[in-house]
N, C-alpha and C positions, 0 to 999 in steps of 0.2 A: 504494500500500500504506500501511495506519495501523498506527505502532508506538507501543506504551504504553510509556514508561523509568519503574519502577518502584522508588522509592529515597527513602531518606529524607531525604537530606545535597540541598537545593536546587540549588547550583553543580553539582554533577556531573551533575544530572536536564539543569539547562541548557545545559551541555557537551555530553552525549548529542546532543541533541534538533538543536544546532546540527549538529553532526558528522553524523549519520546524514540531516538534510535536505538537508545540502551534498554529502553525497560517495556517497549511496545511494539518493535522491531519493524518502526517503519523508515524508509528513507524521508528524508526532514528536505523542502527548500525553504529560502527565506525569501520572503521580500519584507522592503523599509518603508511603503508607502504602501495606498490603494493603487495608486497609477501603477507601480511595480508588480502589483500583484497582477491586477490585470493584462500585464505584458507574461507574467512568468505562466497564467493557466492561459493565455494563449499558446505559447512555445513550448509545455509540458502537460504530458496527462496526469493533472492531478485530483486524487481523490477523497481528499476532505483539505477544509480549509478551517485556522484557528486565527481568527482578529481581534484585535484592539481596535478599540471606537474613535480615541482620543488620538488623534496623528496631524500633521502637518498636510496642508492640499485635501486629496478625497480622504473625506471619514469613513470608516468601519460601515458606518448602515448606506452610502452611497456607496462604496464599493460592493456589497453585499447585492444592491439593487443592482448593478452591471453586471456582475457578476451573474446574477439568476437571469439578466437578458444574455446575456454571451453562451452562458453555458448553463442552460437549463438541467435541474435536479444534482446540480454541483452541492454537495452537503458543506457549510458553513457554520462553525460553533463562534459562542464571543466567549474572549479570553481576558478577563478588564476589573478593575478594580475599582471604577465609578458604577451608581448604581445607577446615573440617569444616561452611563454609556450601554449597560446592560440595556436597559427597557431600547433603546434606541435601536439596537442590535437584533432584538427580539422584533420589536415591532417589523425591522425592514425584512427578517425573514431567519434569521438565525435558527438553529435547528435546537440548538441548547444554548445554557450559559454556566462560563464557570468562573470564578472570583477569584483573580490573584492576590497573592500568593499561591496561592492553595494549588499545587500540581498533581494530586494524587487521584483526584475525578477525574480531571483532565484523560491523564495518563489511563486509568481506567477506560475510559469510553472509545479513546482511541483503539484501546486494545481489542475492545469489544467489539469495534468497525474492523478491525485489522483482521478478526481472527487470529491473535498471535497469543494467546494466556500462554498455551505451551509452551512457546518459543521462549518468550519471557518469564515465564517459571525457571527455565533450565540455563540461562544467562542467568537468574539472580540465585540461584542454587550456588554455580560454580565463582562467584566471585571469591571466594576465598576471603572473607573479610575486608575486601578494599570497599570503600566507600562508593554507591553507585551516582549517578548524575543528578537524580533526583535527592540523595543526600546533602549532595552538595548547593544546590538552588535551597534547599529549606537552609542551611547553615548559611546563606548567604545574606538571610533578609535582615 
């Protein structure tokens, strides 16, 4: 499965992108804007998309609305820490919402779209005690 992390703050895109290919076993893009994202699901087949509201140029719920004209039944969660970015998210068509910090629904849901619990059962099995990605984004806040 390909997930777009759609966000404008760099570190967090990179956090994501670690987090959901370690512990949900999808390949991660990013894009930094809505304009980027909609250039990155036209040039790749992506299938599920994670947004933030709050960005510079197109917002989350306008990207959200291009998005569902360009590529219909493209699934879209919001990924945000405002609650009037969530409602806004929702309203434009979002499929869920999840509240940052908090990566562990997240991470969940993805994996539930991915099909991958297996896969990621048996990566967090064999770490060996090293700290996973998602360890480290909650140690970061």
């Amino acid at each position: 499965m390909r997930v777009l992390v759609v966000d404008d703050v760099a570190e967090l895109r990179r956090l994501l992108r670690l987090i959901l290919e370690a512990e949900a076993g999808t390949e991660v893009l990013e894009a930094g804007s809505g304009e980027e994202a909609l250039e990155v699901v036209a040039r790749h087949d992506v299938d599920l998309v994670v947004m933030d509201q709050s960005m510079p140029g197109m917002s989350g719920a306008e990207c959200i609305r291009a998005l569902a004209s360009r590529r219909p039944g493209l699934e879209v969660v919001a990924f945000t820490s405002m609650p009037d970015g969530r409602a806004a998210l929702l309203r434009a068509g979002a499929a869920a919402h999840f509240t940052k910090p908090e990566v562990d629904p997240l991470i969940a849901f993805v994996r539930e779209r991915a099909g991958a619990q297996d896969a990621a059962d048996g990566a967090r099995d064999g770490r060996g005690g090293r700290r996973s990605a998602a360890d480290e984004y909650r140690s970061s806040e």
